[in-house]
N, C-alpha and C positions, 0 to 999 in steps of 0.2 A: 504494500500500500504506500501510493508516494504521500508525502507530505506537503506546506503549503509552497509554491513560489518563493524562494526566500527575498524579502526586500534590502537591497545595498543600500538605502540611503537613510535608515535609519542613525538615527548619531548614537553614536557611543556616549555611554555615561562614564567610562573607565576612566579614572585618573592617574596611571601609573607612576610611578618616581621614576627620576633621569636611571637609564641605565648604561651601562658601559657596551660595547660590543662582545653580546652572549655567547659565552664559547657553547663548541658543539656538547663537550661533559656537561655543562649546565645544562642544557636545553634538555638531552636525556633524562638527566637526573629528575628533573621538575615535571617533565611527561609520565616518564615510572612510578611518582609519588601521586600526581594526580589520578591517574589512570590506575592503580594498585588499590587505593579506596574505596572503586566501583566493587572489587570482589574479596574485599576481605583478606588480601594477599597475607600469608604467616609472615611478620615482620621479618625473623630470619632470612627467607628465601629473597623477600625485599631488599635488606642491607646487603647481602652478596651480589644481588643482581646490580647495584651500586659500583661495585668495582669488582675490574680485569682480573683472569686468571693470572695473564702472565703480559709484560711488559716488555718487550726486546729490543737495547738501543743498541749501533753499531756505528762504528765509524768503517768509513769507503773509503780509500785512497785510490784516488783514479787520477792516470798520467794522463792528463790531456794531449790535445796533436801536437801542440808545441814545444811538447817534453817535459813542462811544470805538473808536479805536483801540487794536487789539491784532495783535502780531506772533509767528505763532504759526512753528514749525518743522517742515519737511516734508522727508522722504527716501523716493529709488529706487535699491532698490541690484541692481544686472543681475550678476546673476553668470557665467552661463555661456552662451552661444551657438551652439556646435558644431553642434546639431543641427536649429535654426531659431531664430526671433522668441523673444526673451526672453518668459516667462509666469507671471505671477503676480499675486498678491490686493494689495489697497489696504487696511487697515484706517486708523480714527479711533481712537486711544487714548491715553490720557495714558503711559502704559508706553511708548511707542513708542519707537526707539532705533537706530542706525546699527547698532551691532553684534546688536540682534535680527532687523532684517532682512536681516543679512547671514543669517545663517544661518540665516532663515526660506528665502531665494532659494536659496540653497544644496540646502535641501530640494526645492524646486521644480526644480533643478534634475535631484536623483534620481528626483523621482517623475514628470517626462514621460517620461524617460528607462525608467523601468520600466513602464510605461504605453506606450514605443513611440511616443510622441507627436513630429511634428517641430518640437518646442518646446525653450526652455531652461528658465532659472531666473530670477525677481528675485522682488521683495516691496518694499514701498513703505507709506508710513504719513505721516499727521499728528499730529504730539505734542498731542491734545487731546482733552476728555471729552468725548463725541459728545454724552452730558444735558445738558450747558449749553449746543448750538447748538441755536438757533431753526431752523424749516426753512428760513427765508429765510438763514441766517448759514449754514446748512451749504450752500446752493448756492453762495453769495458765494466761500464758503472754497474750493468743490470745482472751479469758475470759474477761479478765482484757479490753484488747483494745475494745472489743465490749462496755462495758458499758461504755468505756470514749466515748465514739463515738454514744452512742446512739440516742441522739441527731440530730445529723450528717446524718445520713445514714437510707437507706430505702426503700423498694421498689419502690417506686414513687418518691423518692429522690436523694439517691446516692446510685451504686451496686456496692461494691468490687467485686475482684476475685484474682483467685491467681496469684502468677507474685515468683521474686525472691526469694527463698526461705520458699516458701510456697507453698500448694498442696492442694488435693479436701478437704485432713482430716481438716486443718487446714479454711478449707470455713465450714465443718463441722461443727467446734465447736463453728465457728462466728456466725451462723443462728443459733443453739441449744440454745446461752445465749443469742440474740436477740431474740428470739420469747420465753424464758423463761421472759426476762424482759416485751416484750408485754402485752403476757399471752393467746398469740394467736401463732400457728407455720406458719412461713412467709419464705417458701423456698424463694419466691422473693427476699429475701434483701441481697442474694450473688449466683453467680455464679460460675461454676468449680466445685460445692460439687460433692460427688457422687452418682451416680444416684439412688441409694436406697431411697434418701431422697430428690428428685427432680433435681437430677442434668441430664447432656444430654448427650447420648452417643457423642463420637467423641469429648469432648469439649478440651478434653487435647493433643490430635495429632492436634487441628484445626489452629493453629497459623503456624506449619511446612508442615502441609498439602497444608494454602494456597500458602506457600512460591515454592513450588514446582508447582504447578497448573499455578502461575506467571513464574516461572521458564520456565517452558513449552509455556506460550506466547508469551512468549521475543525472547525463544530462535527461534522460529518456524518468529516473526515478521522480527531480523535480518539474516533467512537465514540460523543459526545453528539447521541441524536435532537434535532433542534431542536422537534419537539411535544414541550412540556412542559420544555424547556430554562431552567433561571432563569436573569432577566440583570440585572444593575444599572449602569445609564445614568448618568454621570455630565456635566451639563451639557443644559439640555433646550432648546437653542435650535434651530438650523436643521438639523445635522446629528445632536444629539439625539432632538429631538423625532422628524424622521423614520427615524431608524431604529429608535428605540423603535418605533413606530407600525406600520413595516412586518414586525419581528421579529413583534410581537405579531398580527396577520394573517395571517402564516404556521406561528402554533401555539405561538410560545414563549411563557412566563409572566414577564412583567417585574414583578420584585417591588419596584423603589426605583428612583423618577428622583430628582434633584437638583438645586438651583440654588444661587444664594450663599445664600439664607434657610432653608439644610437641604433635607433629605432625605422624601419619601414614601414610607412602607413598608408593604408588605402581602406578607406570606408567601404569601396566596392569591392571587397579582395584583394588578396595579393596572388599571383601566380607561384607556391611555393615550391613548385615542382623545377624551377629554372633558377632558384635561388642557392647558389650550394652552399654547403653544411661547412663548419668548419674543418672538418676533416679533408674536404675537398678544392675549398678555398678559401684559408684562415682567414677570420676577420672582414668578409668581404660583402657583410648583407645589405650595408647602404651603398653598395656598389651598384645594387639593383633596385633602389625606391626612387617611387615617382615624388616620395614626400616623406623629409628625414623630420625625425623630430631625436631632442634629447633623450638619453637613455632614462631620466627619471619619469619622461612622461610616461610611460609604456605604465603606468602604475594607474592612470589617470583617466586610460580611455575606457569608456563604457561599455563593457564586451559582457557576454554570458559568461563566458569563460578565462580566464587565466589559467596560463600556465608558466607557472615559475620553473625552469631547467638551466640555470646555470650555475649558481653557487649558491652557500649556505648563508644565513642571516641577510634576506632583500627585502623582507616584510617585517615590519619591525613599528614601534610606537607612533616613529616618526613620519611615516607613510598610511600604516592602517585604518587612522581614520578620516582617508581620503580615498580609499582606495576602489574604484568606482565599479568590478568586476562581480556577477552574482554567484560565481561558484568559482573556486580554487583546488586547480589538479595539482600535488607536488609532483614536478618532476625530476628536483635534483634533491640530493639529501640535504636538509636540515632546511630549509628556505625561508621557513616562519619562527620567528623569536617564539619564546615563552609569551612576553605580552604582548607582540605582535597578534598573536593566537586568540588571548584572550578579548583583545579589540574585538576582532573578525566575528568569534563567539557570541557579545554582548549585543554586535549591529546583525545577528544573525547570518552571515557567509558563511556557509558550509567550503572547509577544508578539507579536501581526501588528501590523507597525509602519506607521506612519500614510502613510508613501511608494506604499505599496501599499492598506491600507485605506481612508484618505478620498481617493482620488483619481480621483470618480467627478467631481467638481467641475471638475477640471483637464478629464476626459476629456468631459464636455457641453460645456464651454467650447470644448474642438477641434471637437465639430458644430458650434457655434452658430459660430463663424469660418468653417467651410467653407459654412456657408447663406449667409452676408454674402457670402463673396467670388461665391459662386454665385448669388446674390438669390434661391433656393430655401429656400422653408420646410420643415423637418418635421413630423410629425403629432408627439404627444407618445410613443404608441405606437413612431413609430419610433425615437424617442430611448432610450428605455428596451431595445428588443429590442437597438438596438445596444451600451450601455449592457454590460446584460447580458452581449454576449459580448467585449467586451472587458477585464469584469474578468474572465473565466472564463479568457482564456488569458492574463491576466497573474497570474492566482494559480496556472494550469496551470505556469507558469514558474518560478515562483520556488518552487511544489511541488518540481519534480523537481532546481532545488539544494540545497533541502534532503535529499532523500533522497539523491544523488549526493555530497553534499560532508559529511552529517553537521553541521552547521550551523543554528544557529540561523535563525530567520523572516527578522530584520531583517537579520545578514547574507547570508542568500539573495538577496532583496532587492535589497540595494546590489550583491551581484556581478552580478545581471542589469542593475542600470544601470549601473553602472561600467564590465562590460565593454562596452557599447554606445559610451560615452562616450570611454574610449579607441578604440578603433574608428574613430568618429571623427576624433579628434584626432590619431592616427595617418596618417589617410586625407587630412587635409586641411594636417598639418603647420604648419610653425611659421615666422610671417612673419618674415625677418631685421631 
């Protein structure tokens, strides 16, 4: 049963205090705690879910082309395990940080969990600008990072993949010096590669794929046909680009994509099928608008839909309540602050929050491990039918707590992983 139309233009009564730029630890921590009190969670199980199993920092020495050494800094932080092999993205960023991947892992670990997946959480990263590595210095680097991590990571233990600044080649060259240090080739111990060497059709459109597939639930639950639905896309990279692209295929009218050089706007559409991604053509979307605006307006225009896919903390005090969109898909992790959230909450916009929306990524990554371990290929068709109906009964689920419980998307959400997660942890108890 859908509920009412939600009104955007409701004002917020919310008065929040100045806040500082919310790390991603925060933002988890304060989601667990709200979302925990819907069911009663055993405090125990709560404070652990709180914090990482394990935390791995490493220093890199990589000889760049011009023969200097440089010692750059790398973390894997595993957070949770209950339910199998730790799982999560690798990104290359200068931003990167213990405490962002905590609570990047953190999120990983809710969203196999609500996804049903027999995975856990980490998130892992290099402190570095991925534009200043040559392709030869980011193998070197990515080399380098496999054997400090040997240890660490492994089929049956923890599976990277790619995330921020890194791609199938660089899963490539992870599993090539991990199964060189074995002495065995072990596609399993990463995800994303490409599929010549075990990887899964669809794996790299499946994060913006599912964000679109959600998109389409949401909109059809409150009422908005998706023919002719407006959307604006914020971030046009991997999970951008393709859910723009498959939105727009399926009838909707995407009126402003965005990148860091502004915004593309067209009231009558934009043609997003000609605009490439940045994987294709970094940075290149106002290359193609008949009418640029700043990147802050993209917050500003009147759309059904938003779609946040570029980075974490965009929605925030200082923005939400202006924010003129009736429903919000995440598509990159972390997008909306803690009070960004609660704004959106009090003027009634429904957030599907990223746990459940991009986690078409995590959910291709469980095929492409089950072909590895299987040596079975999929066609790409079978990827996507599966695809398909595993987001369908993870958004069927986390529907009917919201209608059951009166409850916001994102804590729907978290109760359906959470109570799995205790479940768990319950079942398998607590080593003395």
């Amino acid at each position: 049963m859908s509920s009412e139309t939600p009104q955007s233009a409701i004002k917020s009564t919310v008065s929040p205090p100045e806040q500082s730029n919310e790390s991603a630890i925060e933002t988890a921590r304060q989601q667990l705690e709200q979302a925990a009190a819907h069911i009663d969670l055993n405090q125990g199980i709560a404070e652990r879910l709180k914090h990482p199993r394990h935390v791995h920092r490493v220093s890199l020495p990589l000889e760049r082309d011009n023969g200097e050494l440089e010692v750059l800094t790398g973390y894997r932080v595993q957070h949770d395990s209950v339910r199998g092999p730790y799982k999560g993205g690798l990104r290359y960023h200068p931003e990167v940080s213990e405490a962002e991947c905590t609570g990047l892992a953190m999120w990983m670990t809710w969203k196999t969990a609500v996804m049903d997946l027999p995975f856990g959480g980490a998130k892992g990263g290099v402190v570095v600008n991925p534009k200043s590595l040559s392709e030869g210095e980011k193998e070197r680097l990515t080399r380098r990072l496999a054997q400090e991590l040997r240890e660490s990571i492994g089929p049956l233990q923890d599976i990277p993949a790619p995330d921020m600044g890194t791609d199938a080649q660089t899963m490539g060259w992870l599993m090539d010096a991990y199964s060189m240090q074995q002495g065995e080739t072990s596609p399993g111990v990463v995800t994303g590669k490409p599929p010549v060497i075990g990887g899964s059709y669809g794996r790299e459109e499946a994060p913006g794929r599912s964000v679109a597939i959600i998109t389409r639930e949401v909109c059809d639950y409150y009422n908005h046909p998706l023919e002719g639905a407006t959307v604006a896309v914020q971030g046009f990279g991997s999970v951008g680009a393709n859910a723009a692209r498959l939105l727009d295929s399926w009838g909707a009218t995407v009126i402003a994509v965005s990148d860091v050089n502004g915004v593309a706007y067209d009231g009558d559409g934009i043609d997003v099928q000609r605009i490439p991604s940045h994987d294709e053509e970094p940075e290149s979307v106002t290359k193609y608008a008949n009418e640029v605006l700043s990147a802050a307006k993209l917050f500003e225009i009147d759309v059904d839909v938003l779609i946040p896919a570029a980075v974490g903390n965009v929605i925030t005090q200082d923005n939400a309540d202006t924010l003129q969109a009736d429903i919000i898909v995440e598509g990159a992790n972390g997008p909306t602050t803690s009070i960004g959230d609660e704004i959106l909450r009090e003027r009634n916009i429904p957030v599907i929050p990223d746990i459940l929306a991009n986690a078409g990524g995590v959910t291709v990554s469980y095929f492409e491990w089950l072909q590895d371990i299987n040596r079975r290929p999929w066609s790409l068709e079978e990827v996507n039918n599966e695809l398909e109906k595993e987001m369908l009964t993870a958004w069927n689920e986390v529907r009917t707590e919201v209608e059951k419980r009166n409850v916001s998307w994102r804590d729907a959400a978290y109760i359906v992983a959470l109570s799995r997660l205790a479940e768990a942890h319950e079942a398998r108890g607590l080593w003395p």
